[in-house]
N, C-alpha and C positions, 0 to 999 in steps of 0.2 A: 405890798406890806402896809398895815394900818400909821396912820401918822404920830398916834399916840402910844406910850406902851398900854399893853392891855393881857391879862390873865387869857383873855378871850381870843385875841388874835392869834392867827396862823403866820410861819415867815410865809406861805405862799397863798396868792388865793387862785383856783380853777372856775368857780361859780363866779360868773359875772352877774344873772339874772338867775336866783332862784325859784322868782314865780313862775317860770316856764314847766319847772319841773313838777309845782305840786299838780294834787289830784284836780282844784278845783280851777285850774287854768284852761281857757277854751281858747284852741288855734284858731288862726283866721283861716284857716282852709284845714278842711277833713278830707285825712289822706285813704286813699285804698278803703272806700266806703263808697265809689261812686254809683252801685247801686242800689243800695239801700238806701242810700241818700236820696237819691232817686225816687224812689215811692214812698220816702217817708215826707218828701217835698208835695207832693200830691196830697195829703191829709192838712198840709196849714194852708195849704192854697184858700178851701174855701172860707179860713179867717179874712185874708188877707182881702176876699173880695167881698166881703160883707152875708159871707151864708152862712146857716149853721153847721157848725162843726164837726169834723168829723172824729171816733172812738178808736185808738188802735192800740194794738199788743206788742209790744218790743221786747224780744228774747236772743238770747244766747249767751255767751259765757260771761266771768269778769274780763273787765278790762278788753272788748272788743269793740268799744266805742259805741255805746248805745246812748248812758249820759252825755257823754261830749256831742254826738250829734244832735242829740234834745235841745241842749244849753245854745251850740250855733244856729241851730233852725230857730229857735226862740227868740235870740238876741238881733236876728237878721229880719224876724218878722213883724219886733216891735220896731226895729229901724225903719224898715220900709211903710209899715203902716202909720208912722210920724208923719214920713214925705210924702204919701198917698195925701191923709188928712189935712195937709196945706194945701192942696188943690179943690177941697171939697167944702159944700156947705155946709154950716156947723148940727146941722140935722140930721148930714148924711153920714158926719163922720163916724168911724171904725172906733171901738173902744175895745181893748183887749186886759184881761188880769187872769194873771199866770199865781197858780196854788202851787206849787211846788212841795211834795210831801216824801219825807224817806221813810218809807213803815217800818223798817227797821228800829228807827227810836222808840216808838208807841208800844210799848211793852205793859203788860201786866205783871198781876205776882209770882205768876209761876213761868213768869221769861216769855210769852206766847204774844204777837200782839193778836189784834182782833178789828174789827168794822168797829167797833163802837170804841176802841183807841184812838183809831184814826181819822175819825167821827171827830173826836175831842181836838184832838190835833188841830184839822181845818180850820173847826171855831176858833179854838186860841192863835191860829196863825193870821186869821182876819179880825181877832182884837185888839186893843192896848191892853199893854203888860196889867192895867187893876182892875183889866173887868177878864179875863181871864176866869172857863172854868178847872175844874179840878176833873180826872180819871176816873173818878170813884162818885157813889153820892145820887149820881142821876137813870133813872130809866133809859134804857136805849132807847127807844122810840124818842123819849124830851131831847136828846142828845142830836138823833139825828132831827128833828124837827128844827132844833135850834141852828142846827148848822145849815141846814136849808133857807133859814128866813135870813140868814148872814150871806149868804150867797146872793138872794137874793134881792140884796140893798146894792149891790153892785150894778154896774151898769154893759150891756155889750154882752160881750162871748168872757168865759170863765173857762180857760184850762187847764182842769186838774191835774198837774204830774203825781202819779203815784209811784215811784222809784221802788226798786226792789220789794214790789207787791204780792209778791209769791210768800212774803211772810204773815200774811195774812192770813191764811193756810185757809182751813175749811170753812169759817165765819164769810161769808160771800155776799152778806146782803149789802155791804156798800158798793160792792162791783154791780150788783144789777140795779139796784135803785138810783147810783147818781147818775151813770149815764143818760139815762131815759128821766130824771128826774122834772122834766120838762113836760112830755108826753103824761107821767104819772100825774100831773098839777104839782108838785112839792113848791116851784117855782116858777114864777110870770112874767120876771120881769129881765130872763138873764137865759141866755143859752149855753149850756155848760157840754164844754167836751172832756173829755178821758183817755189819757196815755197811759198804760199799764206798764212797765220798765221789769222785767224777770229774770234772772240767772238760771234761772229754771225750767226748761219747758214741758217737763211733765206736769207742772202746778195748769198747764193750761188747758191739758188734757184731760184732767181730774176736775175743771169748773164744770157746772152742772151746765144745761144747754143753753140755759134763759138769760144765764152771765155770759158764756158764747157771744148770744145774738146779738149783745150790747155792748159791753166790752171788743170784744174780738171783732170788732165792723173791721179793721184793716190789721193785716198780722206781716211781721217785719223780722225777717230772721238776719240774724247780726253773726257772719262766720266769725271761728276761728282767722286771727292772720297768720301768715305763713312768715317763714322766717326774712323772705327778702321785704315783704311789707313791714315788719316790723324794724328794718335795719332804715328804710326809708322815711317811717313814723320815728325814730330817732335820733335819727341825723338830724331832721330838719329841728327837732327840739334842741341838739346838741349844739346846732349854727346860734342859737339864740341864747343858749342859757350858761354854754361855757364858753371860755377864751380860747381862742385859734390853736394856742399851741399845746391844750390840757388834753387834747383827746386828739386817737388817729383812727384812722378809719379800722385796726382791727379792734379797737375797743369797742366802737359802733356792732361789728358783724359779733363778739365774744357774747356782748350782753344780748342783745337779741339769738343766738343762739341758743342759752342759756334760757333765754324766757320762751323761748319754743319747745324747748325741750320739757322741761320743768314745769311750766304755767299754763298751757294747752295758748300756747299761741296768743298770750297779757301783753298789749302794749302798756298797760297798766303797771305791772311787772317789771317790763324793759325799762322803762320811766325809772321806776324806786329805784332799780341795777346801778343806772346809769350816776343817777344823785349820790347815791349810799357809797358808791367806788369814787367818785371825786370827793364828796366828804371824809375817806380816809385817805385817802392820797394828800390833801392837805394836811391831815393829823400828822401826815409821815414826811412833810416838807418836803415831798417830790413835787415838782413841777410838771409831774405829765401822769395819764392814769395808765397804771400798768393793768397783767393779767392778774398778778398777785392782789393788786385792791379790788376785783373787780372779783376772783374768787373769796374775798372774807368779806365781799356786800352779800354776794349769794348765800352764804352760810347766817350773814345777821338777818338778812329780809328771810329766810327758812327757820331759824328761829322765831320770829316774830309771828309768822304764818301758824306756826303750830299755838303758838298761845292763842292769837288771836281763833284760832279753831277751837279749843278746848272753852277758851268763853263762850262761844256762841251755843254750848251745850246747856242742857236744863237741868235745874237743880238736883236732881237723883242723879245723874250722869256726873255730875262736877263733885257730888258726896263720895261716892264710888273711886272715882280719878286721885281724890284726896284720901282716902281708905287707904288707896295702893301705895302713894305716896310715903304717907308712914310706915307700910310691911315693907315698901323697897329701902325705906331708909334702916328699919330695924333688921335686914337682911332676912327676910321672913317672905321672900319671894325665890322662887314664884309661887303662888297660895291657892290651897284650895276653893272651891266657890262659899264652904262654909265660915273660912276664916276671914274670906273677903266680907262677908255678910256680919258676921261678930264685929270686922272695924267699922263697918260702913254704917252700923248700929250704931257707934257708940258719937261717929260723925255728927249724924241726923240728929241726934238726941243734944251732943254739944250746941247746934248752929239753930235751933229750935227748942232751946229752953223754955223760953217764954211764952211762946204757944204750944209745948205738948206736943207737937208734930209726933206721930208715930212713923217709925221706918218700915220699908214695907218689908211685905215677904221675904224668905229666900226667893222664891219662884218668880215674887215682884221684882226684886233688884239683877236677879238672875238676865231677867227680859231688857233690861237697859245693859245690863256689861255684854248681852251679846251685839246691842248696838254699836258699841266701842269696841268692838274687834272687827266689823263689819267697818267701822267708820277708820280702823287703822291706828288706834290708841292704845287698843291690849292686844297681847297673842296667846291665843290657847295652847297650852303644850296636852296632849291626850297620851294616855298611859294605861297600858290593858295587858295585866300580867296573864292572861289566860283564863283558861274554867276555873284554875284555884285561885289567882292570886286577884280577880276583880278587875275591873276599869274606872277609870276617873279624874278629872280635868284638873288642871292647874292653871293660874293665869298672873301673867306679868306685862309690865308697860311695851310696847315695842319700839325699834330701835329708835325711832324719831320724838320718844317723850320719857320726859323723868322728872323727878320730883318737882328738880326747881322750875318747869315750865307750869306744871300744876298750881305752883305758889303764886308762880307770874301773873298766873289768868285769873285767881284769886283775887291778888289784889286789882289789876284792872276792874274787876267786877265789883272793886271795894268794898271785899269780903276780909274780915279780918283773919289771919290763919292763924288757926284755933291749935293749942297743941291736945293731941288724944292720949291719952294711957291705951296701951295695947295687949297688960298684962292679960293674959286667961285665954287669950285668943284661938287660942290654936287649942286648945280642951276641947 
């Protein structure tokens, strides 16, 4: 118990260490990884001995350790090449700079990033905050030229993580040019390697050959864990981050269950589980985490999953979602494809005033709602009364989304929610 009163305090506390639990915490040992670890230790090797660099591809799901193994093979190879470089002349010495890039931040206007986003990124990640450029403004080519002559004022080997690079989608020309950025002349004075990080491994399939050959030098598949790995990836956090008597070992096997079932196998997942059920078990002045907190973390982290999905969709899809929103609230659901198209008009037109936006087709908006049934957001109900009475679709949220998640992901996106008039609609 806190020693002062406090609005804030709990009578119990569970979390001894809660940076154990966040995302961006790196264990001193990677568990049930020992072979990928393995060949992904072979690609820093030849940093560490003074070669150039090797390019590789790291894929498989979320939360199967592909970041966290980056971050400790990083952090172990800057340590080591410290205590190397005290033995050596100051000539010979090793110099290493780690670009660390999430492409997911580098967005355009229309939610997409691109090579020439994350182009910009690098530059300003190797500037001070007031010479920083801007997204907009510049030629690609100046963009990437510029990032090239940034690169190379550095000194050593240069390696670029590109985290979740699969969003970079079909814009490919930084995948083949920085690698080989060396061999091309762009830079003289620096050898630059490339980690590509993907949730995706069809994006690797779909790169064209010549990003293959440079990119793809070493490819590193990161499994699913299975339920006993993941109860052993949680324990060993749970010894660290909570007090002895706050968890027992069914809480361990519950939530890892849970995230096997549920997350295709997220120690990522098991993590949140584990925090989210001890943060309500303090709310609730229990002294130990039951199954009851540990089912209403599942339900908060499944809510959160679903916003956080529906943000990550792009503007026609998010106008759409928010269309249905208002017909499910006016009880105007489930609706046919024309009436969805009448709100999703009047959406587009609210949220784009100021530039005119036209909304598109029926047949346009048609081609993204059936993304959204595909992606598990709406359900088509289909209805075919025979030769006389016709056929024809209707569509409503499914069971996993409703309005106020629509609102949620809104405002995360710091979209204001617009209210629509929905008279006439249905005419």
């Amino acid at each position: 118990m806190d020693d002062v009163d406090s609005i804030f305090a709990d009578d119990v506390e569970l979390i001894k260490n809660a940076d154990v639990l966040e995302e961006d915490y790196t264990p001193e040992e990677i568990l049930c990884r020992d072979e990928a670890l393995k060949q992904y230790t072979g690609v820093f090797k030849p940093i560490y001995k003074g070669r150039p660099p090797q390019n590789a591809f790291l894929y498989g799901d979320t939360g199967v350790g592909k970041t966290a193994a980056t971050k400790y093979l990083r952090e172990n190879l800057e340590r080591d090449i410290e205590r190397k470089n005290e033995t050596l002349p100051e000539d010979e010495q090793i110099t290493l700079n780690v670009v660390w890039i999430n492409c997911e931040n580098f967005t355009t206007g229309d939610h997409k990033t691109s090579s020439y986003q994350v182009a910009v990124g690098i530059v300003n990640r190797l500037r001070d905050t007031g010479n920083r450029i801007t997204g907009t403004g510049y030629a690609p080519q100046d963009v990437y030229d510029i990032m090239y002559e940034e690169l190379d004022t550095l000194d050593g080997t240069v390696l670029v993580v590109l985290d979740e690079v699969d969003k970079i989608g079909n814009d490919d020309t930084l995948l083949y040019e920085l690698p080989r950025s060396r061999d091309i002349g762009y830079v003289e004075n620096v050898r630059v390697g490339v980690i590509g990080i993907s949730n995706d491994y069809t994006f690797r399939k779909n790169l064209s050959p010549k990003v293959k050959d440079s990119l793809c030098e070493t490819e590193i598949k990161f499994p699913a864990y299975n339920a006993e790995e993941l109860s052993e990836i949680l324990r060993a956090r749970a010894e660290l981050a909570l007090y002895d008597d706050a968890y027992t070992q069914e809480t361990i096997s519950l939530c890892s269950a849970l995230a096997y079932q549920e997350a295709s196998g997220s120690a990522r997942r098991a993590i949140r589980l584990l925090r989210r059920a001890a943060e309500i078990a303090e709310e609730h002045g229990s002294e130990q985490i039951d199954e009851g907190h540990i089912r209403q973390a599942d339900k908060d982290l499944e809510y959160g999953n679903i916003v956080e999905s529906i943000v990550d969709q792009d503007d026609e899809k998010l106008y759409i979602l928010k269309a249905l929103a208002h017909l499910d609230n006016a009880g105007l659901t489930p609706a046919r494809t024309r009436t969805i198209h009448a709100a999703y008009a009047r959406v587009v037109r609210a949220y784009n005033a100021a530039t005119g936006k036209d909304p598109l087709t029926q047949r346009g908006m048609f081609n993204h709602l059936s993304k959204l049934v595909m992606f598990g957001f709406v359900n088509t109900i289909d209805h075919n009364k025979g030769v006389g009475g016709g056929q024809w679709n209707e569509h409503e949220f499914s069971d996993d989304v409703d309005s106020q998640k629509v609102k949620d992901a809104f405002e995360d996106r710091n979209l204001e929610w617009i209210t629509i008039d929905l008279r006439g609609v249905e005419e």
